[in-house]
C-alpha positions in Angstrom: 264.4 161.4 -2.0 265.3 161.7 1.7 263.3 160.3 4.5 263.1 163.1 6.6 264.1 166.9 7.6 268.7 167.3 6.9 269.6 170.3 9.5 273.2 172.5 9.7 274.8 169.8 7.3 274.4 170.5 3.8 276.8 171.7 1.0 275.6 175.0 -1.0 277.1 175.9 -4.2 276.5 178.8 -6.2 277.2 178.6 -10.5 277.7 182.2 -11.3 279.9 184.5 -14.1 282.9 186.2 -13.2 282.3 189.9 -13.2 278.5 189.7 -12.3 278.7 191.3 -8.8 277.8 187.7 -7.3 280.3 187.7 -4.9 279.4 190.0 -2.3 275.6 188.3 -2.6 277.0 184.7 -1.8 279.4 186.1 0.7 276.4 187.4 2.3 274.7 184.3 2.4 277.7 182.3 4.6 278.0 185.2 6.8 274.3 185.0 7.4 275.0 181.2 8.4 278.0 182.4 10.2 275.7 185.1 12.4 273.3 182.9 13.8 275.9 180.4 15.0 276.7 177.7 13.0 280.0 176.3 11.8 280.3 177.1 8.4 283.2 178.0 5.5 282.7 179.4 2.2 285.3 178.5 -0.8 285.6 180.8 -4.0 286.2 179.2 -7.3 287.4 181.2 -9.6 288.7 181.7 -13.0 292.0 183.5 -14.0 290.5 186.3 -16.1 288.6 189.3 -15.3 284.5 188.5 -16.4 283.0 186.2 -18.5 283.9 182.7 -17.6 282.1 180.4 -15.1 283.2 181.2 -11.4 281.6 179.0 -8.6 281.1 179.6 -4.5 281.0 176.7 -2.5 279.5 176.7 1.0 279.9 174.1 3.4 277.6 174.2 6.7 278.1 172.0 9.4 277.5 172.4 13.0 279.8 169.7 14.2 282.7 171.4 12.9 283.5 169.4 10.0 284.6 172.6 7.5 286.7 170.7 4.6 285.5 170.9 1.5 282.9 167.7 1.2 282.1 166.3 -2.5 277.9 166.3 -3.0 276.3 169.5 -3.8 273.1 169.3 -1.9 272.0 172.7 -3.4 273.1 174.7 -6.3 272.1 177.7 -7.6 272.7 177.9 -10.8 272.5 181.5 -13.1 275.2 180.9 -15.6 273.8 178.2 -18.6 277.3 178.1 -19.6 278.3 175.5 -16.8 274.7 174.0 -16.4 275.8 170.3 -17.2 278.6 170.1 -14.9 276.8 171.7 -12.3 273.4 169.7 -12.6 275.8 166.4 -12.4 277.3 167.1 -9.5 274.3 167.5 -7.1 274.1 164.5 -4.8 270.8 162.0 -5.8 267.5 163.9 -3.8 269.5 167.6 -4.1 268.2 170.9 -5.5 269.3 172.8 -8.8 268.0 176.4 -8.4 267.4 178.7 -11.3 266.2 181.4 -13.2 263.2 180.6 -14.7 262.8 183.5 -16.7 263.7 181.7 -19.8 262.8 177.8 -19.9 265.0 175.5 -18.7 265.8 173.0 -21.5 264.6 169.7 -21.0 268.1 168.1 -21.6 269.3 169.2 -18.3 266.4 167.5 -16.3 267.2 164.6 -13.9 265.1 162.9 -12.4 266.1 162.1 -8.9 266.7 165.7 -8.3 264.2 168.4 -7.8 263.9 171.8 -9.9 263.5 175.2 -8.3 262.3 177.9 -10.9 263.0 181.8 -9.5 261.8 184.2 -12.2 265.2 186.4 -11.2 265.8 188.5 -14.0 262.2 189.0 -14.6 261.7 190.1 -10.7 264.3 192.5 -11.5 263.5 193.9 -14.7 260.0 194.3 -13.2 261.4 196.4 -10.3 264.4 198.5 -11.7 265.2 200.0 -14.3 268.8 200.4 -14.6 270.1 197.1 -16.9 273.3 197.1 -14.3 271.2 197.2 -11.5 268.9 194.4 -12.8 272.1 192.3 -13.0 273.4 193.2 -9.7 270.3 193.1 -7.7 269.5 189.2 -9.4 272.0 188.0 -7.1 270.3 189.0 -3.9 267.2 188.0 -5.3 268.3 184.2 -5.2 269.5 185.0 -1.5 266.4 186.0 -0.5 264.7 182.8 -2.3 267.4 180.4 -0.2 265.9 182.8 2.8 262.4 180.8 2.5 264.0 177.9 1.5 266.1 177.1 3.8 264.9 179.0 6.8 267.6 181.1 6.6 266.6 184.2 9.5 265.7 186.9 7.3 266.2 189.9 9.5 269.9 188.7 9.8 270.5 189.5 6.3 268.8 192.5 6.2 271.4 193.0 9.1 274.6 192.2 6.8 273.4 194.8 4.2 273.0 197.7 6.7 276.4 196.7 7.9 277.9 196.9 4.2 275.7 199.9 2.9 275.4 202.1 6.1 275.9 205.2 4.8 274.2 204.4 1.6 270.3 204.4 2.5 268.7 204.1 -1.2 271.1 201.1 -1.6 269.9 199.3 1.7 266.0 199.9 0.1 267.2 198.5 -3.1 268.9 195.4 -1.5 265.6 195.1 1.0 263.3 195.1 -2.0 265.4 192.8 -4.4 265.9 190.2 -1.2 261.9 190.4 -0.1 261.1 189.3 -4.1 262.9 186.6 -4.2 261.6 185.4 -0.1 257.9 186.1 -1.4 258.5 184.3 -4.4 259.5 180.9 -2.8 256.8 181.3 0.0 254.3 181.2 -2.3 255.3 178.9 -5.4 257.2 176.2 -2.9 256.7 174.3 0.1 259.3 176.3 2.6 261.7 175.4 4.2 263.1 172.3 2.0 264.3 168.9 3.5 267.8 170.4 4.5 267.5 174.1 5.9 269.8 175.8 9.4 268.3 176.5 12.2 270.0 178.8 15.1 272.8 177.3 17.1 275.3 178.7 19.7 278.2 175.9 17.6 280.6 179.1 17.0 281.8 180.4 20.1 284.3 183.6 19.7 285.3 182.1 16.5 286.0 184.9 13.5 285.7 184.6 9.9 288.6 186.0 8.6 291.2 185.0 5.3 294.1 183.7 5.8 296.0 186.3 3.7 294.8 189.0 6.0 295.8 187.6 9.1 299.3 187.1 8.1 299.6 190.7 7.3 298.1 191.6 10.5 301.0 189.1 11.9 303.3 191.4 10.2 302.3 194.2 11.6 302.0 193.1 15.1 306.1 191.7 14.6 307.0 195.1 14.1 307.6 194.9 10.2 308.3 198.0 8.9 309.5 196.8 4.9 307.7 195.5 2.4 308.8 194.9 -1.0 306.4 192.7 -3.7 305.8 192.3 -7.0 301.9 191.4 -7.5 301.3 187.4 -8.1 298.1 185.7 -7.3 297.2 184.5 -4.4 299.9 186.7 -2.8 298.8 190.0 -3.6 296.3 190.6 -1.3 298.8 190.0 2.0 300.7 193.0 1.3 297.3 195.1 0.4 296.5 194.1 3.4 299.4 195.1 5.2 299.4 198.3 3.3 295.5 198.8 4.7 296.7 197.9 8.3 300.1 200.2 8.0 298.1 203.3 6.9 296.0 202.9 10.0 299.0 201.8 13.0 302.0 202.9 11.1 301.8 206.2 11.3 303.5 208.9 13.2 300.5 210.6 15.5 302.4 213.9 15.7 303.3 214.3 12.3 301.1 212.5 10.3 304.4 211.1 8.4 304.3 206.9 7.5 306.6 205.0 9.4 306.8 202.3 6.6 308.2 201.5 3.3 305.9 199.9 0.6 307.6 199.3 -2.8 305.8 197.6 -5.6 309.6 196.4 -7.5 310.2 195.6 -10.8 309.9 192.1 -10.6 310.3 189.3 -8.0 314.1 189.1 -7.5 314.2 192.6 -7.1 311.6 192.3 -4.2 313.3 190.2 -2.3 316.5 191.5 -2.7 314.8 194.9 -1.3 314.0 192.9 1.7 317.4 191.3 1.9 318.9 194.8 1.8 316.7 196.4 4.6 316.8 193.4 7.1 320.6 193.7 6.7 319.9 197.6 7.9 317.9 196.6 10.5 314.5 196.9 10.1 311.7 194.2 9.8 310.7 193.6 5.9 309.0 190.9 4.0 307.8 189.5 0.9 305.0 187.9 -0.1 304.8 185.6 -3.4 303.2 182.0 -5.3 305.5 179.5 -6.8 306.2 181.4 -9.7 307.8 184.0 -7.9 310.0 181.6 -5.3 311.5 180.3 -8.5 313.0 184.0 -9.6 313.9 184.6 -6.0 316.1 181.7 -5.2 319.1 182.9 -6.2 318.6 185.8 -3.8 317.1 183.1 -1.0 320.8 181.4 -1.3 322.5 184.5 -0.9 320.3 185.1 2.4 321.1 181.8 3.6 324.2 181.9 3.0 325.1 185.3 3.7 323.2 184.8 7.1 320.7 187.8 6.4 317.1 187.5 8.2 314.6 187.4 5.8 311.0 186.6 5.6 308.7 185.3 2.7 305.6 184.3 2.5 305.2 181.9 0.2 301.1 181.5 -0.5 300.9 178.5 -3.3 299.2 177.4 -6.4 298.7 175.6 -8.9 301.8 174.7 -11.4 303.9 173.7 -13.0 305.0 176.8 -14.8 302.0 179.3 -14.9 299.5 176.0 -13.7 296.4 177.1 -12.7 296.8 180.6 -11.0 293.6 180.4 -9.4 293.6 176.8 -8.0 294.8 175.7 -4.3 298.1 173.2 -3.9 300.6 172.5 -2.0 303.4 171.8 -4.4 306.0 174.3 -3.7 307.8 172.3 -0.9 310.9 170.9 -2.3 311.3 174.2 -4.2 310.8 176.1 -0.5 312.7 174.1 1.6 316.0 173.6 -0.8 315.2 177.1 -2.5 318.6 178.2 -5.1 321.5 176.1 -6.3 324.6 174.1 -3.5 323.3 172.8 -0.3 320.7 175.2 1.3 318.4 174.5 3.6 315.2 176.5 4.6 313.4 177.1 7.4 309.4 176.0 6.3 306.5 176.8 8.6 303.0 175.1 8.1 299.9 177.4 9.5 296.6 175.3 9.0 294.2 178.1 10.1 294.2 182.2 9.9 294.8 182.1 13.5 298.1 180.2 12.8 298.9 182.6 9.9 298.7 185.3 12.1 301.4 183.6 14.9 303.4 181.9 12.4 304.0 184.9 10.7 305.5 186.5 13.9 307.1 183.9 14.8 308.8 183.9 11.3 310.4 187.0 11.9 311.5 186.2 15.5 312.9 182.8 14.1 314.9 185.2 11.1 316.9 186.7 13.1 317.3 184.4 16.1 318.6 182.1 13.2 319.9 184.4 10.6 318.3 182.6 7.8 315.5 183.0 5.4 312.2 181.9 6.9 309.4 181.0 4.4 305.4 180.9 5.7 304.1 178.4 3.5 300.3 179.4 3.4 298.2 178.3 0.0 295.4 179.8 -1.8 292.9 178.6 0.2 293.9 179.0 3.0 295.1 182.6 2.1 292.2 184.1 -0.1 288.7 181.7 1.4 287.7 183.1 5.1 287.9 180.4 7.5 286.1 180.2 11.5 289.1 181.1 13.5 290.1 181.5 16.9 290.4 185.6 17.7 293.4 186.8 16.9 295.6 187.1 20.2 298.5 189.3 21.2 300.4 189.6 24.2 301.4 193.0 24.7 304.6 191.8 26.7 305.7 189.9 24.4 309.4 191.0 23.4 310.6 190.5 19.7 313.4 188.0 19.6 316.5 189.8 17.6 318.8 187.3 18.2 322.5 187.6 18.9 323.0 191.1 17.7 325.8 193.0 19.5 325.5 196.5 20.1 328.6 199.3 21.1 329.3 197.9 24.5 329.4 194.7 22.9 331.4 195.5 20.6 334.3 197.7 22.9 334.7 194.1 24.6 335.8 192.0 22.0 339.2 192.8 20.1 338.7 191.4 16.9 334.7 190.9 15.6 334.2 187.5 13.9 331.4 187.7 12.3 330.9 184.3 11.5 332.8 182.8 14.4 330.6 180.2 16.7 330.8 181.4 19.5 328.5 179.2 21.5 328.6 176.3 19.6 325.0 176.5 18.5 326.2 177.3 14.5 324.6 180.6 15.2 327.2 183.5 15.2 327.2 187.3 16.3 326.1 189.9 14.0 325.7 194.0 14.2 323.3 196.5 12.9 325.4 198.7 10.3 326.1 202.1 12.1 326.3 200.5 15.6 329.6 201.3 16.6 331.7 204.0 14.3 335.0 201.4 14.2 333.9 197.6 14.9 331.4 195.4 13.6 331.7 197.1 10.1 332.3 194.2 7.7 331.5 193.0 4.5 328.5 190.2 4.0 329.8 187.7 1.3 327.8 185.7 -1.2 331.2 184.1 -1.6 333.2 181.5 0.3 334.8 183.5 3.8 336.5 182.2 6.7 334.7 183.3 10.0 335.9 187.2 10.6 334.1 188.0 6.9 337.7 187.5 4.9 337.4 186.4 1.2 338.6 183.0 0.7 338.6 179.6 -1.1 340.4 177.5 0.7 338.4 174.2 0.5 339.0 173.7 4.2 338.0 176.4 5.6 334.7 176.2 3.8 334.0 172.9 4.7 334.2 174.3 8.1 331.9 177.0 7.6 329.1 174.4 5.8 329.6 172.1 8.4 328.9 174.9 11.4 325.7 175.7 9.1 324.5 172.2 9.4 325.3 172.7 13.4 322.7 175.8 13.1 320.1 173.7 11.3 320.4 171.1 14.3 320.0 174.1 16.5 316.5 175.2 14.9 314.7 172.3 15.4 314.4 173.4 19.2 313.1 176.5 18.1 310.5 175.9 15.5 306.9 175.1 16.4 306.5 171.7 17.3 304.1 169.3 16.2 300.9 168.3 17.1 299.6 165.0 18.5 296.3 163.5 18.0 296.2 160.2 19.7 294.9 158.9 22.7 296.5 156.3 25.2 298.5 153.3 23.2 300.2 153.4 20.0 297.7 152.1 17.1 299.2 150.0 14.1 298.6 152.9 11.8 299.4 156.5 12.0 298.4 159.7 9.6 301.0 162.7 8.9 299.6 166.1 7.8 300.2 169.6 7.5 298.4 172.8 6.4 295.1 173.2 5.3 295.2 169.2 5.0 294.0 169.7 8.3 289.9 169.9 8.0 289.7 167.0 6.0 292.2 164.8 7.8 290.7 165.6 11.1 286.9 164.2 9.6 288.5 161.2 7.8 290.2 160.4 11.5 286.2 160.1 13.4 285.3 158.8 10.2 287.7 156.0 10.4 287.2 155.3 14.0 283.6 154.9 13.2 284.6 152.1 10.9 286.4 150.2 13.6 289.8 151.8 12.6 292.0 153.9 15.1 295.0 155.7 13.9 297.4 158.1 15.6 297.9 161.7 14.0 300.6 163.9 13.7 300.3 167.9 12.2 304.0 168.7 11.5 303.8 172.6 11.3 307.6 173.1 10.7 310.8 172.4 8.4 313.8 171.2 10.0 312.0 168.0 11.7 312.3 167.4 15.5 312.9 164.1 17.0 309.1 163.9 17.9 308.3 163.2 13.8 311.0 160.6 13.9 309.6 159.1 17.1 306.0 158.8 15.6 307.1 157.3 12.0 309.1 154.8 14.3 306.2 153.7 16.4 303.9 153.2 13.8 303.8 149.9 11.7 302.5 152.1 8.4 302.2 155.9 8.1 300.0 157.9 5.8 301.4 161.0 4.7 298.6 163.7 3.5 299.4 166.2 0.7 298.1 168.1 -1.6 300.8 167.5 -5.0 301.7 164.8 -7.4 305.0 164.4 -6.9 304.9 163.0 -3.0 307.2 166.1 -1.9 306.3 166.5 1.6 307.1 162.3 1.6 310.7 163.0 0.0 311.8 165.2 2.5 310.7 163.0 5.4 312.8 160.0 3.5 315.6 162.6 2.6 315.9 164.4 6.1 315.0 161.3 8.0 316.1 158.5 6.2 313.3 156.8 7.0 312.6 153.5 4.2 310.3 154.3 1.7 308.2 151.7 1.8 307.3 152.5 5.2 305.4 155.9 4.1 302.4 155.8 2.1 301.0 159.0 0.5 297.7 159.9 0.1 297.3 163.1 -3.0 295.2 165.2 -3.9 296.7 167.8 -7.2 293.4 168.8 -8.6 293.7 172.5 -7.8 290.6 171.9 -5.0 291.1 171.3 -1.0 291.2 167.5 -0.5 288.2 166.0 1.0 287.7 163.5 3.5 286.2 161.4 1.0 289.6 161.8 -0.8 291.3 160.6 2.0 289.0 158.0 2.8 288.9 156.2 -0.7 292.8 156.0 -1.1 293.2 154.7 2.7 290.4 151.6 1.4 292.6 151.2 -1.4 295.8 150.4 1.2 293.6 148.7 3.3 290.7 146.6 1.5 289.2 145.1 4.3 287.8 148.3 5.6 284.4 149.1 3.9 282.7 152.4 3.1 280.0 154.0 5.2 279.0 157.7 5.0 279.6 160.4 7.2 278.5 160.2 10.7 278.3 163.4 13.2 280.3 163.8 15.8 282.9 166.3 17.3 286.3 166.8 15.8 289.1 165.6 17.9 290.9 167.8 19.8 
């Protein structure tokens, strides 16, 4: 057992069944954590069905900021028998297993270096209520009151979160107070409270929010002036353009006559989603889509059409598990190569990396500004959890001065200057041409926007020549976005170290802990968080310096690797991935353990505090 009390650093993990109504009870248990100031994030595991199979919430709490998923269950609390074994194995040596002690636990599950909490739940609540529905519902809150006591969790901060979520509802807040006092009185007088790990009030959070990333990026929507939206439902998408749909109904509305001033269409299927966004970006307005892998597939053939047509379009792409169908409900980052080379002939697509909510908020209006300044599809590449788990976040920040970037679009008096419109002539030598907004001028700037080969004023052609010309300027256009897509970051401090790391995305929290934990074992490394597709000359710069480079990703296949070797030519040998592909965030531990493997004389020690680098 432990020699002495853990405090703000544990990992909580709750074994429920889908369907039970556990969700809002262990939300309510990180926000609890989250309210009286201490770092925490909250990761929900579960199944692709509707009720019935085993669906887990993992909690991590740590007041130094470390917020990647850690492996080590210090706590469980486990209420479905179904997943008992797995669960029970992976509590760290000295940890708790929590349960429901109404029926007795079976002595094959016992270990003995970890300790057994019995909470009568179901009992508690058949004792109290009446209604079988109820007794299930209010079972969960019972167990958050018992973690209450044992962990020194601030009851009357709870009590708090349920006035908030039943305000209106005043028999419900009684209900909720009686089920959460059973379970506190229960543990205060069967256990020693609190336990050897338990939180205790901290000021670690700051303005910091807890907020999804899926919302955020359809609050980033919003705020870009997006008017369009077009989808076909997909896990882990769906929820960004519910979300947009929530926010439109609220700040899209006319305040005179009460009419929408937006366009939600729920199409047919994924190619016809995107080519609805194709269609009303061409018109003018701000649209977007929002799909998984799955759905990026069916819309590539529209994707080339886009890039090649020069059309502004924006998707968000928020990935999963595959191949094929994979695991819906599972986090990856394995849709890169698909993203960035998306539909058939030489394409190129613009990729953008957000790591936090607060970057899929920003990205996501810089996508649209980056559309049209470019003319080109831009894809957010968010993943599930970053897009369905609430994260701490920075506030979400607008400027109101902020001008949206439409790029080179001519309008009447443009137009009554120039004698012949070209619409895909270079006119500044940048690969980015002139285009109009259909209606603009009643005898100019009309022309046709070809999927097929066309010389530069819009003219049908296949003149091998001429369409070399037109590839080539495209390439001069890809040059040209590197200037203007978010640069990376740098994490290093004075002199270039022997190794460096390469990251992305919601790599991020564990790559940032396995850095200090590194240093701690005598081993400096430089770091580099690419957040966009084309490269600058800064990720070229760092591979260069650096004798070896880790690249972190979450896939089998070594895809955000391939396009550094294919769009950099950098030698192979000289990049050395680091995976993770089993539908969970990496860890630090992850990390760790495949960096000893490069590098055997480094030994293993375990995590040490200390503050994230910045």
């Amino acid at each position: 057992m432990r020699n002495g009390a853990i405090v703000n650093d544990m990992v909580v993990r709750f074994a429920n069944v889908n369907g039970t109504g556990s969700a809002s009870a262990n939300e309510m248990f990180a926000k609890a954590i989250f309210r009286m100031g201490i770092p925490v994030t909250p990761k929900n595991i579960f199944p692709s069905n509707i009720q019935g199979l085993p669906t887990w919430y993992e909690v991590r709490i740590n007041e130094h900021g470390y917020l990647g998923r850690r492996e080590g269950i210090d706590l469980l609390v486990g209420v479905n028998p179904q997943s008992y074994t797995k669960d029970i194995e992976s509590i760290r040596p000295g940890g708790y297993f929590v349960y429901d002690n109404t029926k007795r636990l079976h002595p094959e599950f016992f270990r003995a270096d970890i300790q057994f909490i019995g909470i009568p739940m179901m009992r508690l609540c058949m004792e109290h209520f009446q209604v079988p529905r109820q007794q299930q519902l209010f079972k969960n809150i019972v167990y958050v009151g018992a973690l209450a006591a044992l962990l020194d969790l601030e009851l009357t901060v709870v009590q708090d979160i349920i006035r908030d979520q039943f305000g209106k509802k005043p028999k419900l807040i009684d209900a909720n107070f009686l089920a959460l006092d059973l379970g506190y009185q229960y543990a205060k007088e069967n256990y020693e409270c609190p336990l050897d790990i338990r939180v205790e009030r901290r000021d670690a959070v700051g303005d910091q929010i807890m907020i999804d990333g899926n919302t955020a990026t359809a609050l980033g929507a919003i705020y870009a002036g997006c008017t369009v939206a077009a989808w076909y439902p997909i896990t882990p998408s769906t929820s960004v353009v519910k979300a947009f749909e929530d926010y439109a109904k609220k700040l899209r509305v006319d305040p005179e006559t009460g009419k929408n001033l937006y366009a939600l269409v729920q199409a047919e299927d994924e190619l016809a989603a995107i080519g609805m966004v194709i269609g009303a970006t061409w018109n003018g307005a701000r649209a977007f889509t929002a799909t998984s892998g799955p759905g990026v597939s069916l819309m590539s053939e529209f994707l080339g059409l886009a890039y090649f047509a020069e059309i502004p379009v924006v998707l968000v792409n928020v990935q999963r598990g595959g191949p094929s169908t994979g695991m819906p409900t599972r986090t990856q980052q394995a849709d890169l190569i698909s993203s960035a080379y998306a539909s058939h002939g030489d394409t190129k697509q613009v990729l953008l990396f957000p790591s936090t909510p607060a970057e899929c908020f920003d990205m996501t209006v810089d996508a649209f500004d980056l559309a049209e300044r470019l003319q080109t599809p831009v894809i957010l590449m968010s993943d599930l959890d970053l897009g369905m788990n609430s994260h701490l976040s920075p506030p979400l920040a607008w400027d109101d001065a902020r001008a949206y970037d439409r790029g080179k679009v001519l309008d009447a008096a443009a137009l009554d200057e120039i004698e012949t419109f070209g619409r895909y002539l270079d006119v500044d030598g940048d690969g980015i041409c002139y285009r109009t907004i259909p209606g603009t001028h009643p005898t100019k700037g009309a022309f046709f926007t070809r999927g097929t080969s066309r010389d530069e004023y819009a003219r049908y052609t296949e003149d091998g020549d001429v369409n070399v010309r037109i590839l080539n300027r495209m390439l001069q256009k890809w040059e040209t976005a590197k200037a203007y897509v978010p640069a990376p970051e740098l994490y290093q401090e004075g002199h270039h170290h022997d190794y460096g790391l390469i990251f992305f995305g919601t790599s991020s929290y564990a790559t940032l802990e396995a850095m200090d934990r590194l240093e701690k074992q005598g081993i400096r490394v430089d770091a580099m968080r690419v957040r966009a597709f084309p490269f600058n000359h800064t990720v070229e710069e760092f591979i260069a310096e650096h004798e070896r480079v880790f690249v972190i990703e979450q896939n089998r296949d070594k895809q955000f690797r391939s396009l550094l070797v294919n769009e950099l030519e950098i030698h192979p040998k000289k990049l050395i991935s680091i995976l993770n592909y089993n539908g969970m965030p990496i860890t630090a531990g992850a990390i760790m353990k495949q960096i000893q493997q490069e590098l055997p004389t480094v030994t293993t020690t375990s995590p040490v505090n200390g503050q994230l680098k910045h």
